[in-house]
PDB file of N, CA, C and O in Angstrom, chain B, residues numbered from 101:
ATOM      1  N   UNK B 101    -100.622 -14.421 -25.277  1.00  0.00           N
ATOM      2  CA  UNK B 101     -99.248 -14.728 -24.918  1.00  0.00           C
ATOM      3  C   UNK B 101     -99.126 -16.172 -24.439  1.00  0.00           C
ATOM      4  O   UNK B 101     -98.308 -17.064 -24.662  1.00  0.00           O
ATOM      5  N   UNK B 102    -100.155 -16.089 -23.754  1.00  0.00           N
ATOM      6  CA  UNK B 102     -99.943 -18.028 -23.086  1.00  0.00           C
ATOM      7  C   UNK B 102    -100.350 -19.142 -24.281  1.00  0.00           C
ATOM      8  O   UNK B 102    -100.061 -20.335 -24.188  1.00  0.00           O
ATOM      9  N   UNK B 103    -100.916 -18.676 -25.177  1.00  0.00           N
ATOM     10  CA  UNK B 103    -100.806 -19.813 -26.278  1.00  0.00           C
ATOM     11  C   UNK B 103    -100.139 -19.873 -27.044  1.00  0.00           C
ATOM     12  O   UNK B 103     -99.929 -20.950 -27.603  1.00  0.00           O
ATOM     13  N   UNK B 104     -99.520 -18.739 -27.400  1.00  0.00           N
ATOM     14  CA  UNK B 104     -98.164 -18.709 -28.110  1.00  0.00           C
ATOM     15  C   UNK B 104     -96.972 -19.142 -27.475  1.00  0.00           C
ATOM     16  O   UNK B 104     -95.998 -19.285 -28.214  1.00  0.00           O
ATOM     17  N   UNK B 105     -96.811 -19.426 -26.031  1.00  0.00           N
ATOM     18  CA  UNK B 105     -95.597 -20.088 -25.582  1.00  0.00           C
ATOM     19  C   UNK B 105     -96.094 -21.056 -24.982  1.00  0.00           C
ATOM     20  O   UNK B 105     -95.373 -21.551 -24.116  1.00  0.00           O
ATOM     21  N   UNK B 106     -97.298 -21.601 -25.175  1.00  0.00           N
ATOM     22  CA  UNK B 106     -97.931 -23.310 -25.117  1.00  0.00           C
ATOM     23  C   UNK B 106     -97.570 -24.031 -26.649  1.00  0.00           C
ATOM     24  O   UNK B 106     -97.256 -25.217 -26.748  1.00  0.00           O
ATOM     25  N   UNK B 107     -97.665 -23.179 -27.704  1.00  0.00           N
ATOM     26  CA  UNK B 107     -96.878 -23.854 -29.205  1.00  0.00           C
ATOM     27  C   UNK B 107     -95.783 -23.396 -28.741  1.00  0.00           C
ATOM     28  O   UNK B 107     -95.861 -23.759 -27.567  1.00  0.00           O
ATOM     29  N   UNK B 108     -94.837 -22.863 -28.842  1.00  0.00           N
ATOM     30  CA  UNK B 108     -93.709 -23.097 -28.590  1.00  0.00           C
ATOM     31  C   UNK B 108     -93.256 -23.905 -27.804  1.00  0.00           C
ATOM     32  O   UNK B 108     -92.044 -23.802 -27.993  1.00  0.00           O
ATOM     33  N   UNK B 109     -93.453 -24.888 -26.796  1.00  0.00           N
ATOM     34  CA  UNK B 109     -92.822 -25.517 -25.915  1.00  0.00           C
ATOM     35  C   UNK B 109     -93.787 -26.779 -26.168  1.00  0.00           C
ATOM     36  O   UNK B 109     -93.838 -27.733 -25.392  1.00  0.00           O
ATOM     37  N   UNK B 110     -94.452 -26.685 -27.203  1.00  0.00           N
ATOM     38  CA  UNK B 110     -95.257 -28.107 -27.481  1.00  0.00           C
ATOM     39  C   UNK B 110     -96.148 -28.530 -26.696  1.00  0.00           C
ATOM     40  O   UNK B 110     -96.218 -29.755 -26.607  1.00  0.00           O
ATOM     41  N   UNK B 111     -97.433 -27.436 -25.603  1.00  0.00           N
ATOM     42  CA  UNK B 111     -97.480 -28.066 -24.747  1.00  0.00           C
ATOM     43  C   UNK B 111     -99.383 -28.193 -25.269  1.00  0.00           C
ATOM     44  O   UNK B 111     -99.851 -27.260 -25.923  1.00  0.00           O
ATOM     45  N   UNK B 112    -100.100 -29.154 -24.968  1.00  0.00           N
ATOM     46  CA  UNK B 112    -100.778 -29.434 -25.345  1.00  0.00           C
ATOM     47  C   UNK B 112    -102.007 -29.197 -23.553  1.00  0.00           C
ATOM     48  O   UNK B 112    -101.729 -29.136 -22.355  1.00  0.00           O
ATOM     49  N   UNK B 113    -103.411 -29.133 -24.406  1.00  0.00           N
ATOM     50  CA  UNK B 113    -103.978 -28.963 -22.640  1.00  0.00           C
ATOM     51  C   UNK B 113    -103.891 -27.876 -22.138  1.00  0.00           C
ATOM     52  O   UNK B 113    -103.248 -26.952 -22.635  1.00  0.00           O
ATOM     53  N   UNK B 114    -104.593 -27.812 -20.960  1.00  0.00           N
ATOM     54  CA  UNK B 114    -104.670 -26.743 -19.399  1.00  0.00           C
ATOM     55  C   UNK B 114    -103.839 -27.038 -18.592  1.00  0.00           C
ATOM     56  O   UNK B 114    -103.286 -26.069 -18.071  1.00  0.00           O
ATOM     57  N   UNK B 115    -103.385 -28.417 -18.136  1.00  0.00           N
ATOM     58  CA  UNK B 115    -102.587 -28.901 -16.960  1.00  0.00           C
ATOM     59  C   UNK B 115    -101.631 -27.314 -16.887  1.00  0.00           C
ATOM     60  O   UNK B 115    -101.655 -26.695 -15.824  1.00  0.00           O
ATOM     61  N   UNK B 116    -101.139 -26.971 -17.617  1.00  0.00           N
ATOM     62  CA  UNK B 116     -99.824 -26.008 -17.331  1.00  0.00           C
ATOM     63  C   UNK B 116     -99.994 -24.681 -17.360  1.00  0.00           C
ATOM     64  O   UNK B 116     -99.180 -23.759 -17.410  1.00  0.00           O
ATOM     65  N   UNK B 117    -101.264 -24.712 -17.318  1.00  0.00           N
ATOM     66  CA  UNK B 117    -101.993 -22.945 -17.265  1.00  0.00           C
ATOM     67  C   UNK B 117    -101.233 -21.881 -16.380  1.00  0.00           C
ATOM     68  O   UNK B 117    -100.595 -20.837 -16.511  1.00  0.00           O
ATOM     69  N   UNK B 118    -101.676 -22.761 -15.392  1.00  0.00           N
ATOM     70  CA  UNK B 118    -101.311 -22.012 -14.329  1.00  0.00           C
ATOM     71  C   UNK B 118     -99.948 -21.957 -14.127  1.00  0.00           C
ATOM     72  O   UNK B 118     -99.609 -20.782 -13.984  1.00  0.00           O
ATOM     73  N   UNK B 119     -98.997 -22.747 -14.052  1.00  0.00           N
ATOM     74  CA  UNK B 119     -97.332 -22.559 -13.840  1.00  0.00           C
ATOM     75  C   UNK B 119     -96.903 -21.690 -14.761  1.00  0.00           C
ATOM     76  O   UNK B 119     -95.998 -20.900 -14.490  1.00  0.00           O
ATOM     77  N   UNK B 120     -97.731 -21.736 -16.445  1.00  0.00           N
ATOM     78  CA  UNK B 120     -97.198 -20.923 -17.295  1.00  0.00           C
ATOM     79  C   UNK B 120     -97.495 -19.523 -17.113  1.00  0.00           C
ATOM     80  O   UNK B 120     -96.692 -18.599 -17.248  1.00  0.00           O
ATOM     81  N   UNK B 121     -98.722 -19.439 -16.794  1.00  0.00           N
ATOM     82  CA  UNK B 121     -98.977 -17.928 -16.272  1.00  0.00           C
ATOM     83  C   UNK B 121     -98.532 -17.171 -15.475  1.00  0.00           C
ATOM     84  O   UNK B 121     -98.658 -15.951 -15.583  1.00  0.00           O
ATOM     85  N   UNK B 122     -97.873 -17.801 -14.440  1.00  0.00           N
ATOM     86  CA  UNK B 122     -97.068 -17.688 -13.104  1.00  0.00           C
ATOM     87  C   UNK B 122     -95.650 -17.039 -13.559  1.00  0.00           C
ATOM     88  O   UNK B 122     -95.177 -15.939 -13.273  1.00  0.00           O
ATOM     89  N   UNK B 123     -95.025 -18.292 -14.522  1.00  0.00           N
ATOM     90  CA  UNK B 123     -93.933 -17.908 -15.216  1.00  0.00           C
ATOM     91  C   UNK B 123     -93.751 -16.921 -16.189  1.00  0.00           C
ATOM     92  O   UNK B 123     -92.665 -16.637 -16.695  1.00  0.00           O
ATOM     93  N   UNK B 124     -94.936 -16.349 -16.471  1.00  0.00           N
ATOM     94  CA  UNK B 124     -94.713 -15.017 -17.504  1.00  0.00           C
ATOM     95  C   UNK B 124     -94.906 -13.875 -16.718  1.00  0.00           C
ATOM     96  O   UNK B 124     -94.153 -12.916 -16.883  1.00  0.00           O
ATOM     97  N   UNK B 125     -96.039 -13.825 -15.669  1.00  0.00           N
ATOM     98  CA  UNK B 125     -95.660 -12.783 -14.624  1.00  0.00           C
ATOM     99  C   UNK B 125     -94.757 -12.749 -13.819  1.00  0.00           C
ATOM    100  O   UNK B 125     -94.698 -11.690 -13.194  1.00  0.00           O
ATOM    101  N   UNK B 126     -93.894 -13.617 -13.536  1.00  0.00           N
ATOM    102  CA  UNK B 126     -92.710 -13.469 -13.018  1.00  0.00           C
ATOM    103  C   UNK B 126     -92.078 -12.814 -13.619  1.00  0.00           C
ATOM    104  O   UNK B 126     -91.773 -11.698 -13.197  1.00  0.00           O
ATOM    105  N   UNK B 127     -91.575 -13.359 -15.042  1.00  0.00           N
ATOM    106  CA  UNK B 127     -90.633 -12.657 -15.947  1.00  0.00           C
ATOM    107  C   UNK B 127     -91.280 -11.215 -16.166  1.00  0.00           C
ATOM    108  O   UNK B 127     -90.574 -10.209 -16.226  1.00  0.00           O
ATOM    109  N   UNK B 128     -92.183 -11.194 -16.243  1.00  0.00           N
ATOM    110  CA  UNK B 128     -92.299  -9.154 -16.953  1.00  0.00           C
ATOM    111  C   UNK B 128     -91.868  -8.630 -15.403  1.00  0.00           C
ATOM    112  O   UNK B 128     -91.233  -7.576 -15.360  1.00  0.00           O
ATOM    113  N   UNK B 129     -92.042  -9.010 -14.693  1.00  0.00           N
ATOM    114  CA  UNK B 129     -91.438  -8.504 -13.086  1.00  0.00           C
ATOM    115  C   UNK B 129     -90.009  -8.178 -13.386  1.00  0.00           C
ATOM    116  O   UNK B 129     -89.576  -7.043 -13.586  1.00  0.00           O
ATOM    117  N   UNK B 130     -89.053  -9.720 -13.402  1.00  0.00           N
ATOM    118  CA  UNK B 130     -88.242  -9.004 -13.879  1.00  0.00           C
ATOM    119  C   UNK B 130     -87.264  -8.590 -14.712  1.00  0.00           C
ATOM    120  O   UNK B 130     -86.054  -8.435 -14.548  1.00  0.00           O
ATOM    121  N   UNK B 131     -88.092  -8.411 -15.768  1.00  0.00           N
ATOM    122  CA  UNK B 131     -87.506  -7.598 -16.759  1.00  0.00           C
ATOM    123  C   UNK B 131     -87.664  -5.995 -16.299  1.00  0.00           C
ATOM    124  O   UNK B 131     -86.822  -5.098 -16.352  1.00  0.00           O
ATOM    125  N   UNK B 132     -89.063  -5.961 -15.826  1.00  0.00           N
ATOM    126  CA  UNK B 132     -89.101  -4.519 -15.117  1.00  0.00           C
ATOM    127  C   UNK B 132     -87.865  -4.461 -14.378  1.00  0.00           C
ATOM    128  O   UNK B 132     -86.934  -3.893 -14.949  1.00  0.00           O
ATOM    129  N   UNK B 133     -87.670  -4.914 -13.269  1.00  0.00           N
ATOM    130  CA  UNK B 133     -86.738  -5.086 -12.119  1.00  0.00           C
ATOM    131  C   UNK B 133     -85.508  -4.887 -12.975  1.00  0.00           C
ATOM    132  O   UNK B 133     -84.981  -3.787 -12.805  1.00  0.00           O
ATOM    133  N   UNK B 134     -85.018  -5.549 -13.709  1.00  0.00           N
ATOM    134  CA  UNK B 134     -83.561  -5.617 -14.103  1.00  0.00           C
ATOM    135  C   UNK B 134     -83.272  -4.233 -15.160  1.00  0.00           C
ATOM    136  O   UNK B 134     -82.452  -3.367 -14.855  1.00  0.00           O
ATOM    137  N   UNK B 135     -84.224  -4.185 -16.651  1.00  0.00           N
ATOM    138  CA  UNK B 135     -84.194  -3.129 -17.123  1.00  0.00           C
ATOM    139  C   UNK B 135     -85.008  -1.410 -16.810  1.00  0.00           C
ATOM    140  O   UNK B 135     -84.725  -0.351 -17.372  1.00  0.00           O
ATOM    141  N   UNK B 136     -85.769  -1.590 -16.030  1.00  0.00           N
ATOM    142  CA  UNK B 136     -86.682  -0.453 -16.399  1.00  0.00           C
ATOM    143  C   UNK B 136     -88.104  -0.347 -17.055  1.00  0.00           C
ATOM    144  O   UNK B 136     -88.968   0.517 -16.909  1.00  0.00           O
ATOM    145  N   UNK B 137     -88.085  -1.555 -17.869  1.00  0.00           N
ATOM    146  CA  UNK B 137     -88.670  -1.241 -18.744  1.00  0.00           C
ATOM    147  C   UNK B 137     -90.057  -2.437 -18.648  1.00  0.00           C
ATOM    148  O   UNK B 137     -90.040  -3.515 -18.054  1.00  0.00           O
ATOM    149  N   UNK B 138     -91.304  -1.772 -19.509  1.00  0.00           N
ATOM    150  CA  UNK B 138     -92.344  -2.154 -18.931  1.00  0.00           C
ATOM    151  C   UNK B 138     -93.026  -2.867 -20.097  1.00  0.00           C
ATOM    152  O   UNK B 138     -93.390  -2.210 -21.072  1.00  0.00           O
ATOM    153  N   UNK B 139     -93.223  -4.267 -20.028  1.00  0.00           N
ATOM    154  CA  UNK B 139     -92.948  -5.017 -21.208  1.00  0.00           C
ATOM    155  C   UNK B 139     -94.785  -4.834 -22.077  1.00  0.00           C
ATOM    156  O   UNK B 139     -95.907  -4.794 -21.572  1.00  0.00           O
ATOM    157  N   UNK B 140     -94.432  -4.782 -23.153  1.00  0.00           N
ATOM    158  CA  UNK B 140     -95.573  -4.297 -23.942  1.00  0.00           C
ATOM    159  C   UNK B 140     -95.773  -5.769 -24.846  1.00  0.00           C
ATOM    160  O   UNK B 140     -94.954  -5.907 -25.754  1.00  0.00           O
ATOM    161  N   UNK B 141     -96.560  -6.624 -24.710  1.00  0.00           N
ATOM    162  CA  UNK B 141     -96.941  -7.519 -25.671  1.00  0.00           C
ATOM    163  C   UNK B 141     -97.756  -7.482 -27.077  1.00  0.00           C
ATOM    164  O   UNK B 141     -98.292  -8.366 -27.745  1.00  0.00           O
ATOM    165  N   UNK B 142     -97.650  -6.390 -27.202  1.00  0.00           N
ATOM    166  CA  UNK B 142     -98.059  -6.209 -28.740  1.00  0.00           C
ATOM    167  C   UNK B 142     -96.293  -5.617 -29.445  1.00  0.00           C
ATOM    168  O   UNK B 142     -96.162  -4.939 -30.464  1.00  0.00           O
ATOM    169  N   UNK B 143     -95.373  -6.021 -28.728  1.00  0.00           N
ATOM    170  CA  UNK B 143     -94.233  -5.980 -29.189  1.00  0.00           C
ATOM    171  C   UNK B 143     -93.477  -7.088 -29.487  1.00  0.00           C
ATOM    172  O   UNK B 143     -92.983  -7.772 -28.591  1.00  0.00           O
ATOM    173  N   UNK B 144     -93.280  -7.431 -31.104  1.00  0.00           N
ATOM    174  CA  UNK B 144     -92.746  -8.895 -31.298  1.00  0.00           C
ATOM    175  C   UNK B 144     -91.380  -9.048 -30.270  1.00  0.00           C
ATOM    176  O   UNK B 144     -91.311  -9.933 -29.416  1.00  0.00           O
ATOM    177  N   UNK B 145     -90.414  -8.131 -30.480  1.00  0.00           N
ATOM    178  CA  UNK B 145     -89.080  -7.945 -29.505  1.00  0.00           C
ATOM    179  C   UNK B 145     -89.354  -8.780 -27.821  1.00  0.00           C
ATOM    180  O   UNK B 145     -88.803  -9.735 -27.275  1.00  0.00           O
ATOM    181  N   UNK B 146     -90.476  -7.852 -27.416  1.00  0.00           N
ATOM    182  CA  UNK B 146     -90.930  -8.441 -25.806  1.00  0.00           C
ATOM    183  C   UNK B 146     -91.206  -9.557 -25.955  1.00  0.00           C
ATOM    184  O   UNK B 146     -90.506 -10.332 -25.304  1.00  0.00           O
ATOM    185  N   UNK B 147     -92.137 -10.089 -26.704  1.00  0.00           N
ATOM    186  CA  UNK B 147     -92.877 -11.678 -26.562  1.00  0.00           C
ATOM    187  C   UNK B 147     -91.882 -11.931 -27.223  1.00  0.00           C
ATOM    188  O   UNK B 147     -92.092 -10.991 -27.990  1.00  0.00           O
ATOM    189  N   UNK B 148     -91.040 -12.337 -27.586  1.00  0.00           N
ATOM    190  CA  UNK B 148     -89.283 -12.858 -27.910  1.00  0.00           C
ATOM    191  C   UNK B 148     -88.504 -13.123 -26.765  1.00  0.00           C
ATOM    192  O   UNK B 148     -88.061 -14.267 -26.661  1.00  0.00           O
ATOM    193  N   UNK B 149     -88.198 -12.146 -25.721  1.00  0.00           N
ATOM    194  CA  UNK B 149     -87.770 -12.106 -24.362  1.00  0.00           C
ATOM    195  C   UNK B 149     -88.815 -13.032 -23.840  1.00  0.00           C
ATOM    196  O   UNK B 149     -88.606 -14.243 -23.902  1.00  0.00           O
ATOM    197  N   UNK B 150     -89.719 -12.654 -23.425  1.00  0.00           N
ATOM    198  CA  UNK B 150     -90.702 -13.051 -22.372  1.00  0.00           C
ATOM    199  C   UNK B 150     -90.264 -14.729 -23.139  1.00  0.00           C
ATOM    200  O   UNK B 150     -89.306 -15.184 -22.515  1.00  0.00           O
ATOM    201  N   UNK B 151     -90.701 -15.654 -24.233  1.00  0.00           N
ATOM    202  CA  UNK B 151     -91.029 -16.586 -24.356  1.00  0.00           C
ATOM    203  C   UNK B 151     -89.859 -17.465 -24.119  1.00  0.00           C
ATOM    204  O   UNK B 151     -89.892 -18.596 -23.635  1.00  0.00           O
ATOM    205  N   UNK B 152     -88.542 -16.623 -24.628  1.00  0.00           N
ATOM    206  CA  UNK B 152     -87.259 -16.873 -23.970  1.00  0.00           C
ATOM    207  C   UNK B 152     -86.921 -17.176 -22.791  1.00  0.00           C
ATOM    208  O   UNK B 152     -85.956 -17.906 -22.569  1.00  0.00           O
ATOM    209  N   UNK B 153     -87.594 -16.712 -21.950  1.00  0.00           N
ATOM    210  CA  UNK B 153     -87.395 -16.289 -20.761  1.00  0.00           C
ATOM    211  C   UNK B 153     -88.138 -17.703 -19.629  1.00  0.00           C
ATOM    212  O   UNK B 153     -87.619 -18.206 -18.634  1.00  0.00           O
ATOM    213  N   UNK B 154     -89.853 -18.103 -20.446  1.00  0.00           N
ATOM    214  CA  UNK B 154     -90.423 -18.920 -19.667  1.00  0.00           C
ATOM    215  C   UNK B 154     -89.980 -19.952 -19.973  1.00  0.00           C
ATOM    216  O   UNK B 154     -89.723 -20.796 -19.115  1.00  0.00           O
ATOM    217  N   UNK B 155     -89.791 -20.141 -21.152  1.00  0.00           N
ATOM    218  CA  UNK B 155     -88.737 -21.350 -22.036  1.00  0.00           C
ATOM    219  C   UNK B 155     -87.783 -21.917 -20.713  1.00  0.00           C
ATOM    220  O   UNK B 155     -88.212 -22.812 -19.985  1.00  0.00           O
ATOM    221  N   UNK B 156     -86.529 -21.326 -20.515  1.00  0.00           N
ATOM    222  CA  UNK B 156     -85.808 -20.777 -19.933  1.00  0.00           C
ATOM    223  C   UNK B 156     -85.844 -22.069 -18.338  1.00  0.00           C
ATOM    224  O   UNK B 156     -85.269 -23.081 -17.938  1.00  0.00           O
ATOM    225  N   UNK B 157     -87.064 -21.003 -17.895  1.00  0.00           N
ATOM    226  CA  UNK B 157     -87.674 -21.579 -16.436  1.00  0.00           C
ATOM    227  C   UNK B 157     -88.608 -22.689 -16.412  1.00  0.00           C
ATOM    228  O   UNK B 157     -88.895 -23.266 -15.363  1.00  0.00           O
ATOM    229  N   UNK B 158     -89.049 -22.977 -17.453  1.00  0.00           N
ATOM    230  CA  UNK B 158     -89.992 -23.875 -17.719  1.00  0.00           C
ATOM    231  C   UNK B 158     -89.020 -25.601 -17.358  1.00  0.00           C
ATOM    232  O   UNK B 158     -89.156 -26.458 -16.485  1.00  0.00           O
ATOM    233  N   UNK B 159     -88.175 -25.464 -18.423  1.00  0.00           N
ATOM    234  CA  UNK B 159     -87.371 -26.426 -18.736  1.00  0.00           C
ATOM    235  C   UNK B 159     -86.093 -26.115 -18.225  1.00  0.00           C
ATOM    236  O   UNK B 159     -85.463 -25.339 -18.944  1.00  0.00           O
ATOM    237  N   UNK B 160     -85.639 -26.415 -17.407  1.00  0.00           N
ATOM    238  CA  UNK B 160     -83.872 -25.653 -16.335  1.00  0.00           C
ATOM    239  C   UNK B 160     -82.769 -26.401 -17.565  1.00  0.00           C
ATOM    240  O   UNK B 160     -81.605 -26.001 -17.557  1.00  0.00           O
ATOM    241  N   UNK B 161     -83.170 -27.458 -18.580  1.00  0.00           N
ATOM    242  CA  UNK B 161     -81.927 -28.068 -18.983  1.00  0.00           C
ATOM    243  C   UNK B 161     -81.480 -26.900 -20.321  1.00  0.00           C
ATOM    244  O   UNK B 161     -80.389 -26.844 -20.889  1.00  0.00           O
ATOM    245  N   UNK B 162     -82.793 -25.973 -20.597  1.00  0.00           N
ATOM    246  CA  UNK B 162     -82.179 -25.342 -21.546  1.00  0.00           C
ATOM    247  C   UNK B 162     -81.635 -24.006 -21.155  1.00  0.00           C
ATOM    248  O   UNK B 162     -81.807 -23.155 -22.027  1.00  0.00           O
ATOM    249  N   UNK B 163     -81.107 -23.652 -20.222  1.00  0.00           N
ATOM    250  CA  UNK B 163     -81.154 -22.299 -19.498  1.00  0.00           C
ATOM    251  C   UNK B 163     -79.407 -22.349 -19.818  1.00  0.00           C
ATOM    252  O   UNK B 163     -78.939 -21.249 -20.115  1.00  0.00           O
ATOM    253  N   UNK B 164     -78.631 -23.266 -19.790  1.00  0.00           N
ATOM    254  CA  UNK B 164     -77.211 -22.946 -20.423  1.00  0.00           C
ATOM    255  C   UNK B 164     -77.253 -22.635 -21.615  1.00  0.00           C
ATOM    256  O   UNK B 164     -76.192 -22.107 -21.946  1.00  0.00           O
ATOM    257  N   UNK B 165     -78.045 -22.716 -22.508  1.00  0.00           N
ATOM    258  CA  UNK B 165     -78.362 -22.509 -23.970  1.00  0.00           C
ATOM    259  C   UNK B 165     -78.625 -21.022 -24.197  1.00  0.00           C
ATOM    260  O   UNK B 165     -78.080 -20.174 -24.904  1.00  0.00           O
ATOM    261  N   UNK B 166     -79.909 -21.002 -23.139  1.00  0.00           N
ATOM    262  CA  UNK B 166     -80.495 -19.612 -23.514  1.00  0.00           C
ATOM    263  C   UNK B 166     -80.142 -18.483 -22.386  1.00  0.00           C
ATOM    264  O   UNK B 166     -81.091 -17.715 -22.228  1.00  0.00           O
ATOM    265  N   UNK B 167     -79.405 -18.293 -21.850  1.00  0.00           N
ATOM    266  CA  UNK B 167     -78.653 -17.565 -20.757  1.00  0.00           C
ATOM    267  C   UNK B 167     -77.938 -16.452 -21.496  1.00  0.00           C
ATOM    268  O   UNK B 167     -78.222 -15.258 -21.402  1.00  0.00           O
ATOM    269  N   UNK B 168     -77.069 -16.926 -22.172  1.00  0.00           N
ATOM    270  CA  UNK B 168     -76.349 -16.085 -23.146  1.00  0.00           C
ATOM    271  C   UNK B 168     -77.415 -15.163 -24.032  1.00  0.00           C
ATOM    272  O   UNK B 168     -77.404 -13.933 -23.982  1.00  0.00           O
ATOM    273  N   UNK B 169     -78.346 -15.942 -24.856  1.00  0.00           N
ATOM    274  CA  UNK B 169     -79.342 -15.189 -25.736  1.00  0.00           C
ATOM    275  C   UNK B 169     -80.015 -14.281 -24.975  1.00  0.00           C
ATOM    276  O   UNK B 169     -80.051 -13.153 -25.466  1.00  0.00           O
ATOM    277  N   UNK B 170     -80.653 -14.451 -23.744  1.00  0.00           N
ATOM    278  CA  UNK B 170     -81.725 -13.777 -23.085  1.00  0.00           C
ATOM    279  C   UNK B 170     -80.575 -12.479 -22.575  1.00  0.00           C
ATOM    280  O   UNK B 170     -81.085 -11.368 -22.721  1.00  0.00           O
ATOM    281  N   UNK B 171     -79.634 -12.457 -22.207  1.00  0.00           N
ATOM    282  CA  UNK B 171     -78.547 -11.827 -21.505  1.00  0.00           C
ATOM    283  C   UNK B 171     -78.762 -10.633 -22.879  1.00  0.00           C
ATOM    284  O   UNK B 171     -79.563  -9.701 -22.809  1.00  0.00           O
ATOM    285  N   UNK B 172     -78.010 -10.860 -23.898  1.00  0.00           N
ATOM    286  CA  UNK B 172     -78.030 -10.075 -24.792  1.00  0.00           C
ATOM    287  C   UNK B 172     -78.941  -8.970 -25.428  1.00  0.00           C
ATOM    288  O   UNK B 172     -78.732  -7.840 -25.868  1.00  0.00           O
ATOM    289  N   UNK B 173     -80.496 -10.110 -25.232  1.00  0.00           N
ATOM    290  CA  UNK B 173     -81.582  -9.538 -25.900  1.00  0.00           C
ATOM    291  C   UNK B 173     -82.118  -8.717 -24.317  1.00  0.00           C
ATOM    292  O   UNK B 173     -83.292  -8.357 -24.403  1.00  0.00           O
ATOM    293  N   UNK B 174     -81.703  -8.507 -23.453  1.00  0.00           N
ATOM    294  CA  UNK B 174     -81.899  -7.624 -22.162  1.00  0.00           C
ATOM    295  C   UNK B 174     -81.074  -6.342 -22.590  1.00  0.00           C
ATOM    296  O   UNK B 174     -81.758  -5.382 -22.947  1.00  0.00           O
ATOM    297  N   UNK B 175     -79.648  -6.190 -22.605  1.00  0.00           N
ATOM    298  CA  UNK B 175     -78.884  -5.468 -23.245  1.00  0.00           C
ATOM    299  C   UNK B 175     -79.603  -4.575 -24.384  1.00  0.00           C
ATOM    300  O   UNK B 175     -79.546  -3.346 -24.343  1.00  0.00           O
ATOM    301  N   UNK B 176     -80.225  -5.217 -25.318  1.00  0.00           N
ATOM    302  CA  UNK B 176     -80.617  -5.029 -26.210  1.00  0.00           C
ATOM    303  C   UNK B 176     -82.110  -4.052 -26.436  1.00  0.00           C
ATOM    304  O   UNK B 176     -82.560  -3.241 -27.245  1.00  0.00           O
ATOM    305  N   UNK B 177     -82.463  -4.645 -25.310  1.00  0.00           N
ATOM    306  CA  UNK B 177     -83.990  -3.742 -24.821  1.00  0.00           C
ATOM    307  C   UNK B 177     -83.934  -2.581 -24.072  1.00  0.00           C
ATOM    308  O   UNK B 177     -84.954  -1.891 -24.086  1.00  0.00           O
ATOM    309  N   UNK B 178     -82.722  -2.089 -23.237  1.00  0.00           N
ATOM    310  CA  UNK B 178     -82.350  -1.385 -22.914  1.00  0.00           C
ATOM    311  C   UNK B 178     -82.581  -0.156 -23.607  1.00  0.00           C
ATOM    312  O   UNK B 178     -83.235   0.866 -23.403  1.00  0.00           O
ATOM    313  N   UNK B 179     -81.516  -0.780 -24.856  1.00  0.00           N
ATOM    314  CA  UNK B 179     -81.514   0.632 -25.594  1.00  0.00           C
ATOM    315  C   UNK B 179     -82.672   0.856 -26.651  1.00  0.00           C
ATOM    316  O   UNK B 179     -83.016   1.962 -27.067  1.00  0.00           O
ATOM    317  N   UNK B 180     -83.140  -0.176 -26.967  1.00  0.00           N
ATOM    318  CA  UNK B 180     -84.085  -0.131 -27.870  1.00  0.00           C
ATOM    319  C   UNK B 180     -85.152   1.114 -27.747  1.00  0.00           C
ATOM    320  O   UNK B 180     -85.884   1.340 -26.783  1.00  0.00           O
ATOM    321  N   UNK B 181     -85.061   1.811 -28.880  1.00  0.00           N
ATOM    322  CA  UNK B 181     -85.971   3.494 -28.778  1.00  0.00           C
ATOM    323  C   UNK B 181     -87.395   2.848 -28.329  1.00  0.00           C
ATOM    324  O   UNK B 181     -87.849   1.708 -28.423  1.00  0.00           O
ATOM    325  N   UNK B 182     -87.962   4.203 -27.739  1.00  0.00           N
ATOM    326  CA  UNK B 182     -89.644   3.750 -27.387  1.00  0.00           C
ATOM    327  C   UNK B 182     -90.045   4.236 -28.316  1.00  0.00           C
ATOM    328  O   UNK B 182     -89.651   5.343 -28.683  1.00  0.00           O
ATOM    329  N   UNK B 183     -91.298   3.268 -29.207  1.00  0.00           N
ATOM    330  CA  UNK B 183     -92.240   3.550 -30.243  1.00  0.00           C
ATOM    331  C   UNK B 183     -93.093   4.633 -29.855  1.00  0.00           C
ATOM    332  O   UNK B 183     -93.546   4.652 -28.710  1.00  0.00           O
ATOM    333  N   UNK B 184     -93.483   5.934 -31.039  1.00  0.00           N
ATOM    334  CA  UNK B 184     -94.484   6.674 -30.743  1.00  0.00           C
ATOM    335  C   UNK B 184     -95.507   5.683 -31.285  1.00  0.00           C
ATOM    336  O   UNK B 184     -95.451   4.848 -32.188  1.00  0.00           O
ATOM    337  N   UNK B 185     -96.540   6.082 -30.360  1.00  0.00           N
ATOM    338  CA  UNK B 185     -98.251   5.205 -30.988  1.00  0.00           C
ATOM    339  C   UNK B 185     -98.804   6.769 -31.810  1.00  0.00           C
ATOM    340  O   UNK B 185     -99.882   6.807 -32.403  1.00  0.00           O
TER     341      UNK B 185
END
């Protein structure tokens, strides 16, 4: 998960290990907290949210952008059926 939203945000290096890691356990917190629901990363949908999400906090200038999207795709997870394994 953390290198997939180190390419996404272009980030090159360790320097940001740690803030990024910080920032993805925050977010599955709360997504728990807000929906219920208990984020599964072998789910493209979740690592969609989640990367949304650190995106988001990472960078504060894009959070008017992605406020609306993340809002929706919360909504959206809600109802989303649980997969049988």
């Amino acid at each position: 998960m953390l290198e997939e939203i180190k390419i996404t945000l272009r980030i090159d290096g360790s320097e940001e290990d740690i803030r990024l890691t910080s920032l993805v356990n925050s977010v599955k917190a709360e997504i728990k907290n807000s929906t219920s629901i208990t984020v599964d990363e072998s789910n493209d949908f979740h690592k969609t949210v989640i990367t949304l999400m650190v995106m988001k906090y990472y960078d504060t200038e894009l959070a008017e952008k992605l406020d609306p999207i993340i809002n929706r795709m919360l909504v959206q997870l809600q109802y989303q059926p649980v997969e049988e394994v």
